[in-house]
N, C-alpha and C positions, 0 to 999 in steps of 0.2 A: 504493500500500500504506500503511493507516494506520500511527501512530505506536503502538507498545506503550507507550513511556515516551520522554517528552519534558521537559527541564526547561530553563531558561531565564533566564540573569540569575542565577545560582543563590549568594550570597554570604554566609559564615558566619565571624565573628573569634572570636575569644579574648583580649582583649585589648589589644598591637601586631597580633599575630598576625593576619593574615586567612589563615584555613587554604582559602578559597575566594574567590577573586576575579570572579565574574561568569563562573559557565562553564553554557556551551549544549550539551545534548544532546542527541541525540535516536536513537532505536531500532527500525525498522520491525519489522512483527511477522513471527514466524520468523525471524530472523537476529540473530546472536552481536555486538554491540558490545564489544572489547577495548580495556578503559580501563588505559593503560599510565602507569607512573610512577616515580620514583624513595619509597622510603620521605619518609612527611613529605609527599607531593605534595597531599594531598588528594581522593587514589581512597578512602580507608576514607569522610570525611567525607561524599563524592558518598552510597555505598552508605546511611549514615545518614540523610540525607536523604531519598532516595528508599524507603528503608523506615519511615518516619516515625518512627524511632528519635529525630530529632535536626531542629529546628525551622531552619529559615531568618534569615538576617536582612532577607534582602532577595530576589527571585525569585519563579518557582514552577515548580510540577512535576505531571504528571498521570505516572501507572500503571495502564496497561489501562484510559485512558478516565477514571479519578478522580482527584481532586485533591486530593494529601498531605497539604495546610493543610486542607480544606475536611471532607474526610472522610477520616481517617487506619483508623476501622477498615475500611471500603471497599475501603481498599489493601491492609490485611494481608488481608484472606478472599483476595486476587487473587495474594499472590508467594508464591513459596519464596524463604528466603536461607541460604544457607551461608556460614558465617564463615572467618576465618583459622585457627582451630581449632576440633578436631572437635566440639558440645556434642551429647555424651553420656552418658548415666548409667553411668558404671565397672559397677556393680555389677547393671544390670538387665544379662537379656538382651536380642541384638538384637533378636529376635522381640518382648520387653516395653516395651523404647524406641518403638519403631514404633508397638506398641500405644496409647501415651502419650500419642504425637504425635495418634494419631486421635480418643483420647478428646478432648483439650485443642480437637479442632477440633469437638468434636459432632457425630461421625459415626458414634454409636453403639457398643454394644459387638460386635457381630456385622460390621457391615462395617471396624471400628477392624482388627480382628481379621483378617479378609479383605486387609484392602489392607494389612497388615503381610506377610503369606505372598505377597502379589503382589510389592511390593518386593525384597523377600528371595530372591526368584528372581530378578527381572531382573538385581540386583545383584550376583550371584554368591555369595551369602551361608547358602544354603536350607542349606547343613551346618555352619552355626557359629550356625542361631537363636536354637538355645536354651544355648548358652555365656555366661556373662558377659562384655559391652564390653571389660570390661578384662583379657581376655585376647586381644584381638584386635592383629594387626599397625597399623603405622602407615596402610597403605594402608586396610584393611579397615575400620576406624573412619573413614577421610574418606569411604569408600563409604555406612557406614551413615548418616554426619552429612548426606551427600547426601539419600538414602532418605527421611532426614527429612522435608528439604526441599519433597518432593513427596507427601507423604502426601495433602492436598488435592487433588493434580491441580490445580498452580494453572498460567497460562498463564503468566507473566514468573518468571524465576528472577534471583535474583541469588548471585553467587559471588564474595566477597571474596577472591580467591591459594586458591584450594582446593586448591592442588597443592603448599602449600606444605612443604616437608620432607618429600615422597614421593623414594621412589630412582625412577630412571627407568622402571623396569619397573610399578611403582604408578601412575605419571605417563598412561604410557601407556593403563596400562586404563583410568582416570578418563577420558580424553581422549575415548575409546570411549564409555563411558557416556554423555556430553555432546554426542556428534555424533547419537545414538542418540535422546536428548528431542529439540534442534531437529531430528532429521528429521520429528519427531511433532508437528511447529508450535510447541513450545517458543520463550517469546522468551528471549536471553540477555545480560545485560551481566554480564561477568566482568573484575575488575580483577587485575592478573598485574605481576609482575617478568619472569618467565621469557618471552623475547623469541620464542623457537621456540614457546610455548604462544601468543603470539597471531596469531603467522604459522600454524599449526595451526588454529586455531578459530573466526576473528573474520575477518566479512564485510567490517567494517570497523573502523579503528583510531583508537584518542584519544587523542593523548600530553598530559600534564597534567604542570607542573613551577610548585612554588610558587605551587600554588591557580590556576592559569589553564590554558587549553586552548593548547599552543603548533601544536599539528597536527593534522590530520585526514584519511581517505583509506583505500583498499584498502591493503594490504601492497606492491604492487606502486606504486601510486601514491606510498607513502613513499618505498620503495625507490628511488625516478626521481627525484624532490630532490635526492636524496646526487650522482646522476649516474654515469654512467659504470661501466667496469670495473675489473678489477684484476687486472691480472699476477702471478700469485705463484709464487716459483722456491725452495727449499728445495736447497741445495748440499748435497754431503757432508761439505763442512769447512767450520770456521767461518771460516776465514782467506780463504774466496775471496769471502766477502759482498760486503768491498768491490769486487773487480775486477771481481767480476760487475753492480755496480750501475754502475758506469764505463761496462763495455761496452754495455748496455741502457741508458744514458739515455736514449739518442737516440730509442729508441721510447716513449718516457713522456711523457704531457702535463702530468708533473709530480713531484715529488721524490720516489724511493725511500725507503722505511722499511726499517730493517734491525734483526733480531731475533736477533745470535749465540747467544742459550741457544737457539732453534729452528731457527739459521741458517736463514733465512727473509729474503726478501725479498718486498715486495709494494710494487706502483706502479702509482698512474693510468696507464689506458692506452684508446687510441680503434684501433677497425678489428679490433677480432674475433679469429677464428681465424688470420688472416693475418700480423695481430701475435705470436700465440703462435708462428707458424711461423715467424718471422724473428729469435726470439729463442732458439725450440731451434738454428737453426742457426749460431747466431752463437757459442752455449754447444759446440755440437760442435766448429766452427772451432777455438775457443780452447783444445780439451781440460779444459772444465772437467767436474767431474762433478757431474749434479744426481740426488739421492734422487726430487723431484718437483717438476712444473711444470704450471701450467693458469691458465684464466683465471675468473673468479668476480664473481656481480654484489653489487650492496650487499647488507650484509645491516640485519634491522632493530636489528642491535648498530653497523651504523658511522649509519643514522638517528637512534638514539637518544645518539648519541655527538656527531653534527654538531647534535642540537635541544637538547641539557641541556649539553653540555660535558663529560661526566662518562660513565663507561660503563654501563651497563644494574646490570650484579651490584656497582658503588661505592654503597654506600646512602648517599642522605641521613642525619645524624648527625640531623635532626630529627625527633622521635614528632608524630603528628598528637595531640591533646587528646580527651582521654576527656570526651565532655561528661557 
C-alpha cells in the first residue's frame, strides 16, 4: 500500500530552539496516523510543514505523491486541514461559509453551492444552515470547521486536536464523523492530546517529545512496552490500603502504588485471572472489605507516562513558535 504522506529527516529551529529534530513519517493511504505529544512537542510544527504553511530546514516531505518544497500548490488542491480552532466566519451562515470554501476552490457557483447542502447533511447541520456560525454550539462549529475541510473532496486530511475543548458527547460525534471519511478511503494524520482519541482512531501511533519521534506502533504494540498487568483493589477505607498492600505483595512483580483520596491500590502483576483469584481470596480470608477489584492492561496514559516522564493531560509549559 503506497504512502499518502511521507516525510523524512524532517528539521525546523527557531533559534536555540529546534522545534523538530529529524522526525520520519510516514502514512499508508486509508488509514488514520495519530501523532501524539505533549504541548510544545512539535505535532502543530509536523502539520505546518506538511501543509506547506511552514518551510523546512532541513528534510523532505511528499503529500498524495507531491512534494511540499517542490510544488506547495500541488499539495494544497490535495488536503483538507482542520486547525486547533474552528476558522469560521461568526457572522456568515453555515450554508454561506461552505459556500466560501467552494468559491475560494473554483468550483463554481452552482456546484460551490451543491457541495455546501451535501456537507451540511452529512454533518448533521441541514437545520442550522442558514443561522449565523456564531450562534452555533462548540461542537457544531468544529463540525462545520471540519465541512470545510473537505469541501474539495481532497484524499489526505489533516486534523490538528480537533476535538479540542468539545465535552465528551461532541467528542464522540466528531469521532463518528472521522471513522465515517476513512471508511470512504480518507487518508488521516490527526495530532491529539487526548490519549482515548488515539487509541479510538489511529491504525497507528507517533509519540513525539521535544521535536523527535521517541515511539512508534499499533496501540497494542505501545501498550506491550509498558509490559504486563495491573492488579487494582479499591478498599472501603482508606486505613486498610496499607494492610492490604502487605498482604498482596507477594503476588506482585513489583511495588504497590497506593492512592488514599481513591483508596486505591494498583500493582505489577504476572498470571492473569489466577492472580486476581488468589488475591480476592486472600482479601476474604482477612475480612477486608473491597468496593472493587480486577485486573487491567497498560493503558496509552501509563505508555505515554513510561516515554515522556510526564502524564499525557501535564502540558509542556513550552508554545511551539508561530512562524
Amino acid at each position: 500500500m503506497p504512502d499518502a504522506i511521507r516525510a523524512t529527516g524532517l528539521v525546523k529551529t527557531y533559534g536555540s530552539l529546534r522545534a523538530l529534530d529529524g522526525v520520519d513519517l510516514s502514512v499508508p493511504e486509508g488509514t488514520v496516523l495519530g501523532l501524539l505529544g505533549p504541548n510544545g512537542a512539535g505535532k502543530t510544527t509536523v502539520v505546518r510543514v506538511l501543509t506547506t504553511l511552514l518551510t523546512p530546514d532541513a528534510g523532505a516531505a511528499t503529500v498524495a505523491g507531491v512534494d511540499v518544497l517542490a510544488d506547495p500548490a500541488g499539495v494544497r488542491r490535495r488536503i483538507g486541514l482542520s486547525g486547533q480552532y474552528a476558522a469560521v466566519d461568526e457572522y456568515l451562515t453555515g450554508f454561506e461559509n461552505l459556500e466560501m470554501v467552494g468559491r475560494l476552490y473554483h468550483l463554481g457557483r452552482r456546484r460551490a453551492r451543491d457541495r455546501a447542502r451535501e456537507l451540511l447533511a452529512d454533518f448533521g447541520l441541514t437545520d442550522a444552515a442558514d443561522r449565523p456560525a456564531r450562534t452555533y454550539s462548540g461542537g457544531m462549529r468544529r463540525r462545520l470547521d471540519l465541512a470545510g475541510a473537505l469541501v474539495a473532496d481532497p484524499p489526505v486530511l489533516l486534523l490538528d486536536e480537533p476535538t479540542t475543548g468539545l465535552d465528551p458527547r461532541s467528542r464522540n460525534d466528531l469521532w463518528d464523523v472521522i471513522r465515517g471519511l476513512v471508511a470512504r478511503g480518507t487518508t488521516l494524520l490527526l495530532t491529539t492530546q487526548y490519549l482515548e482519541e488515539a487509541d479510538a482512531l489511529a491504525d497507528e501511533i507517533v509519540v513525539i517529545d521535544h521535536g523527535r519521534v521517541i515511539a512508534r506502533g499499533t496501540a497494542d504494540e505501545l501498550k506491550s512496552q509498558v509490559g504486563g498487568e495491573r492488579l487494582e483493589v479499591t478498599t472501603s477505607l482508606a486505613d486498610d490500603l496499607e494492610p492490604t498492600s502487605a498482604l498482596l505483595a507477594s503476588l506482585g512483580v513489583g511495588e504497590a502504588v497506593l492512592d488514599r483520596h481513591r483508596r486505591s491500590l494498583t500493582m505489577p502483576v504476572s498470571g492473569g485471572v489466577e492472580v486476581l483469584r488468589a488475591a480476592l481470596d486472600r482479601l476474604a480470608e482477612a475480612g477486608t472489605k473491597v468496593d472493587d477489584a480486577g485486573l487491567r492492561r497498560p493503558t496509552l496514559d501509563d505508555v505515554f507516562l513510561t516515554l515522556t516522564g510526564r502524564p499525557a493531560d501535564e502540558a509542556d509549559q513550552a508554545e511551539e513558535p508561530t512562524p
